[in-house]
C-alpha positions as CSV (number, residue, x, y, z in Angstrom):
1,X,-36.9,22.7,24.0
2,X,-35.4,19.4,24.8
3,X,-33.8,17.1,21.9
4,X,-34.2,13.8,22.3
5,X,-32.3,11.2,20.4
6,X,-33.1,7.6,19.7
7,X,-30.6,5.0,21.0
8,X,-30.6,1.4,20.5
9,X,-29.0,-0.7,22.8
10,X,-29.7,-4.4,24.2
11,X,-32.4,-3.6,26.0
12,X,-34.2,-2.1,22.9
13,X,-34.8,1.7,22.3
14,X,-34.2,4.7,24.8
15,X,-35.0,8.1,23.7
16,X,-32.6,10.2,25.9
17,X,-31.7,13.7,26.0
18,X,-29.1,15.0,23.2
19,X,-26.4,15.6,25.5
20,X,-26.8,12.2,27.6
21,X,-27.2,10.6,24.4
22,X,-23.7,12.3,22.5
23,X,-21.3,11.6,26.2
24,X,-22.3,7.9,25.7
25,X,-21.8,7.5,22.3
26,X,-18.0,10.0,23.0
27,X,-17.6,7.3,25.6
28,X,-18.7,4.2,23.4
29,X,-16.5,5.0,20.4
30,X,-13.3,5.9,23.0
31,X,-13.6,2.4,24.0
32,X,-13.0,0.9,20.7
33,X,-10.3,3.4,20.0
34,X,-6.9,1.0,20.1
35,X,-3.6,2.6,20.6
36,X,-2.4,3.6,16.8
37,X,0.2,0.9,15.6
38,X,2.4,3.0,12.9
39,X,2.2,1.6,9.7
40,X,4.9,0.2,8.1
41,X,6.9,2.0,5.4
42,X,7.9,0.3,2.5
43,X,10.2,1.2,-0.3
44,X,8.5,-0.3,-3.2
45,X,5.1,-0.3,-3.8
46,X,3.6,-3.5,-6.1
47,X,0.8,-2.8,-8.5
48,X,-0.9,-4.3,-11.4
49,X,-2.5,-2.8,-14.5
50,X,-4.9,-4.3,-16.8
51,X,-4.5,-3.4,-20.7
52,X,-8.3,-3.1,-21.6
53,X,-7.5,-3.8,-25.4
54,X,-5.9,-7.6,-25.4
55,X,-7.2,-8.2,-21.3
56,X,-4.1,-8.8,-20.0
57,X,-3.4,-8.5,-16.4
58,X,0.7,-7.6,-15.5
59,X,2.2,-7.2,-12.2
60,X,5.3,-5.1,-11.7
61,X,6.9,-3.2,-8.6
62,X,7.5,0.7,-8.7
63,X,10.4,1.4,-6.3
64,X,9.7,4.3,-4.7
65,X,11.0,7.7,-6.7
66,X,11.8,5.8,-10.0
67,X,9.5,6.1,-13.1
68,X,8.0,2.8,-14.3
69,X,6.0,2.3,-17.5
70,X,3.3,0.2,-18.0
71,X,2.1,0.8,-21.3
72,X,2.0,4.6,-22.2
73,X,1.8,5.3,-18.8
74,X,4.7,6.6,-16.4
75,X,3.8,5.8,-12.7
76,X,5.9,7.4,-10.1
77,X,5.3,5.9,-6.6
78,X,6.3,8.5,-3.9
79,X,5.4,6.6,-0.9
80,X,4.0,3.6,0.5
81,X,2.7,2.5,3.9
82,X,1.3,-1.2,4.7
83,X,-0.7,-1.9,7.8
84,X,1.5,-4.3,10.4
85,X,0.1,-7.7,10.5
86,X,-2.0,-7.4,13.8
87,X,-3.9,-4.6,12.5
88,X,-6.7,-5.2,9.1
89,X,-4.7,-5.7,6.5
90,X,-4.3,-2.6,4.2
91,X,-1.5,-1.6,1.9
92,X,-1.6,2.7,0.8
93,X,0.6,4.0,-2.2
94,X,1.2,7.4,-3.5
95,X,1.1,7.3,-7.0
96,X,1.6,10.2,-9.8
97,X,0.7,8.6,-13.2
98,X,1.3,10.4,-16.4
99,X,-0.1,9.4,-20.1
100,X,3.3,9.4,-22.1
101,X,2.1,8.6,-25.6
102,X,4.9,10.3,-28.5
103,X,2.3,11.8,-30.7
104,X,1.4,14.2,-27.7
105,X,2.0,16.0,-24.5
106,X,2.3,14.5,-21.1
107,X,-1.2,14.3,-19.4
108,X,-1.0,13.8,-15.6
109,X,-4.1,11.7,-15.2
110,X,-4.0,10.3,-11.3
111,X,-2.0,12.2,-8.3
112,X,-3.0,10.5,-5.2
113,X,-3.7,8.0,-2.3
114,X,-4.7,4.1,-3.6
115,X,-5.7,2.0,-1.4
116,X,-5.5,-1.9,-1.9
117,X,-8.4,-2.8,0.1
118,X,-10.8,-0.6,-2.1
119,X,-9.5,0.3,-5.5
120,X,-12.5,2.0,-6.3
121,X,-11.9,5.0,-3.8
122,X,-9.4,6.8,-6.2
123,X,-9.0,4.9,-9.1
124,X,-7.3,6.0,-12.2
125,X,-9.8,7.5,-14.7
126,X,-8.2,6.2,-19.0
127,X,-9.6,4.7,-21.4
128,X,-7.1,2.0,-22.1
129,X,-5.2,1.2,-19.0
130,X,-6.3,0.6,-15.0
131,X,-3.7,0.6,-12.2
132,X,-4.2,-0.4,-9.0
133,X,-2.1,-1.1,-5.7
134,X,-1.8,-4.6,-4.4
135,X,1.3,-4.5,-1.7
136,X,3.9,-2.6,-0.2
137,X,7.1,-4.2,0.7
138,X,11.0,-3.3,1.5
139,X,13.4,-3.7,-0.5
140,X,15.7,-6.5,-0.2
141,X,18.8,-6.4,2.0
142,X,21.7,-6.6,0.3
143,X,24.0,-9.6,2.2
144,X,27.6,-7.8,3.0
145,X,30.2,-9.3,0.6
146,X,31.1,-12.9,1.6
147,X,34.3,-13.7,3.3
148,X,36.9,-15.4,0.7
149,X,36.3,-19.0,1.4
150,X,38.8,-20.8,3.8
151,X,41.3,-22.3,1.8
152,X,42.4,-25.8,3.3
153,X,46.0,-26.4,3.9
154,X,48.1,-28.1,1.2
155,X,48.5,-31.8,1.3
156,X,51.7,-32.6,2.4
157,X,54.0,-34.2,-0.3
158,X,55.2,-37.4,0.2
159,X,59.1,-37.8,1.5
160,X,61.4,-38.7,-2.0
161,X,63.2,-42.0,-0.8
């Protein structure tokens, strides 16, 4: 028994045999496979969280290892990738957030991959706080300590007549 598959293509639909029908679409989707650009690595990853109680919206920057707090929450950004600029923008963090509050134990609440482009993916699941990934950047260079500025040459002193 033959398996036919429908196709549409621009000259309407073509029911052709599975195998015809799977080495076109293999040669197809090859076709729109671009060499892989490697994303960029960043060493701070930029999120915001929204406080569900007073609706306030704050941005703040998680360097990548360090623990930041934002509200009772400690978020701990391990890594962070953004797309380069000729490719769909895209910025990826991995984020281990922890509810800190003192009058109990740690709860790890999110340990995962956020994506800026769709928050919704894997989002972080409390009933007070949301965090979500907006950029990945480096961290600033820090300029080599200046050279001590020339120092002009004294003004000669006038001869005592």
């Amino acid at each position: 028994m033959t398996h036919l598959i429908l196709i549409v293509g621009t000259r309407g639909l073509r029911l052709l045999p599975r195998a015809v029908a799977l080495s076109l679409t293999a040669g197809c989707l090859a076709g729109f496979a671009a060499s892989p650009v490697a994303a960029l690595q960043g060493d701070i990853a930029v999120l915001q969280g929204l406080d569900k109680i007073t609706a306030r919206i704050s941005t703040f920057e998680a360097p990548l290892g360090q623990p930041v707090r934002f509200g009772s929450l400690e978020i701990i950004a391990r890594a962070c990738d953004k797309k380069p600029p000729e490719e769909t923008p895209e910025s990826t963090a991995f984020l281990e957030i922890v509810d800190d509050r003192p009058d109990s134990p740690a709860v790890e609440i999110f340990k995962g991959w956020m994506f800026a482009s769709s928050p919704a993916i894997s989002a972080v699941e409390h009933p007070v706080y949301d965090v979500w990934v907006i950029d990945c950047k480096r961290a600033p260079v820090e300029a080599p300590e200046s050279l001590p500025e020339h120092q002009p040459f004294p003004e000669p002193k006038p001869d005592a007549q």
